[in-house]
N, C-alpha and C positions, 0 to 999 in steps of 0.2 A: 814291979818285977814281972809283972803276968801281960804287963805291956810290952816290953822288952822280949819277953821269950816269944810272944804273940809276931813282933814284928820281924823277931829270927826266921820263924818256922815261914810265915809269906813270904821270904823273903829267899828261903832256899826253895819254895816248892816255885817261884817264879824264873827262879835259873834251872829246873831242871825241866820246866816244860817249855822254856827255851831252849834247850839243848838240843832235845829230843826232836824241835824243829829244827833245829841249823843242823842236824844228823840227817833230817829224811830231805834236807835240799839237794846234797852229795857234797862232797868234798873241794874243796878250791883247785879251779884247772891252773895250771903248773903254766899254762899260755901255751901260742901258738907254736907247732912244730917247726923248729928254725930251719928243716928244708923245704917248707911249706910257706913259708914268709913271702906274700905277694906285697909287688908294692902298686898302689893304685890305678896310676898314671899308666904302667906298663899295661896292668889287665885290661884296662880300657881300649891302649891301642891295639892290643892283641885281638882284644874281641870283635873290636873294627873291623882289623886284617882277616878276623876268620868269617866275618858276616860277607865280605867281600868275595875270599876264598870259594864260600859255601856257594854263592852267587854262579861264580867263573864255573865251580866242580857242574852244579845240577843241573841252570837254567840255560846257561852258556856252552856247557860241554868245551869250555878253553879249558885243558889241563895244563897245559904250560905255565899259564896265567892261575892259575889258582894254587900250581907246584911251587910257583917262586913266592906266594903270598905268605903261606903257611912256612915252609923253610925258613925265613925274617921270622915268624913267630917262635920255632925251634931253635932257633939261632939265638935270638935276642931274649927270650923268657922262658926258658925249661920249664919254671916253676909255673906256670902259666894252668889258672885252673881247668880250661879243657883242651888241654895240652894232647888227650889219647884222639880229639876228635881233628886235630892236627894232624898228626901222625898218620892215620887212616887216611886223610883225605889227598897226603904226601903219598904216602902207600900206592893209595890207587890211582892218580894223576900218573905216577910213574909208571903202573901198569898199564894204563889206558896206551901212553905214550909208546909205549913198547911195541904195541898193538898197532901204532899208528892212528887209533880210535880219536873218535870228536872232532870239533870243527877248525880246530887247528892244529893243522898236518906238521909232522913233523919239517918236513921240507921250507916249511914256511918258518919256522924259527930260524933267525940269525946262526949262521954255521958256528963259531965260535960258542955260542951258547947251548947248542944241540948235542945231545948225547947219541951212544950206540943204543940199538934195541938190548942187547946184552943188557950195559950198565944200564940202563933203566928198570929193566927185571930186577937186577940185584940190589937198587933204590927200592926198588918196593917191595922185596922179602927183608930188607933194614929194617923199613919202617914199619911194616908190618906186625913185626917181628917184633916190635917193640912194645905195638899196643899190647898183642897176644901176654908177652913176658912182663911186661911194667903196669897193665893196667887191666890186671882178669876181670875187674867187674866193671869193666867198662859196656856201654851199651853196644861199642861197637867191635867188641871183641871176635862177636861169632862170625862177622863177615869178615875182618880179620883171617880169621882159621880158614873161611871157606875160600878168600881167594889166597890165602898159603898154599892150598893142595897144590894149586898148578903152578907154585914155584917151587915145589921140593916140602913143602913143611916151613916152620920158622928155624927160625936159627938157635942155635942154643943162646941163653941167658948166661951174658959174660961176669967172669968171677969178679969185676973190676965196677959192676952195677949194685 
């Protein structure tokens, strides 16, 4: 009997110091947030399109050519993990362009494909506008805000986001 009660008592004090570990691990995740769900393939060529983007935006000064890279990335992958560094580089491509800025003049774009300096401004208080509102802790939120000033501000965040 003194065996018996012996191997109760080890036997409940070995599930509660089990417990008390599977308590301080936390709690099982519930999985990935279904609007968050990437799929692989996609991120990959997004990342592609945005290393290329990045390329045309900084060393190239092509905004046209970096505008149309990223748009295919917003187009094609919303869910796209650095989707806000998109957006931005949309944003200000379209501000450049407005400007007529960089080494490719708007003149030189295909007319059917070229925009007014208007709609370009209002392309990149969109986009803008987006990062500022969908993505505040974004790293590139504050240039964001600071090339909003010279379009007005952002736009309000629509009820329908």
């Amino acid at each position: 009997m003194k065996k018996v009660a012996l191997t109760v008592v080890l036997c409940g004090m070995a599930l509660i110091c089990a417990g008390a570990e599977a308590r301080a691990q936390g709690g099982a995740s519930r999985g990935p947030d279904p609007t968050t769900v990437r799929d692989a393939d996609m991120e990959k060529d997004s990342l592609h399109n945005l290393e290329v983007a990045r390329q045309y935006f900084k060393l190239k000064k092509a905004y046209f050519a970096s505008l149309k890279r990223v748009e295919e990335i917003i187009a094609g992958n919303p869910n796209f993990a650095k989707v806000d560094e998109a957006l931005y580089i949309a944003g200000m491509s379209n501000l450049y362009l407005s400007k007529n800025q960089g080494k490719q003049k708007v003149e030189s774009i295909p007319e059917k494909r070229r925009s007014t300096p208007e709609k370009y401004r209002e392309e990149a208080r969109l986009y803008l506008s987006q990062v500022v509102n969908d993505h505040p802790d974004s790293p590139f939120n504050e240039q964001a805000q600071n090339a909003l000033r010279e379009l007005g501000g952002p736009l309000p965040k629509s009820s329908g986001q």
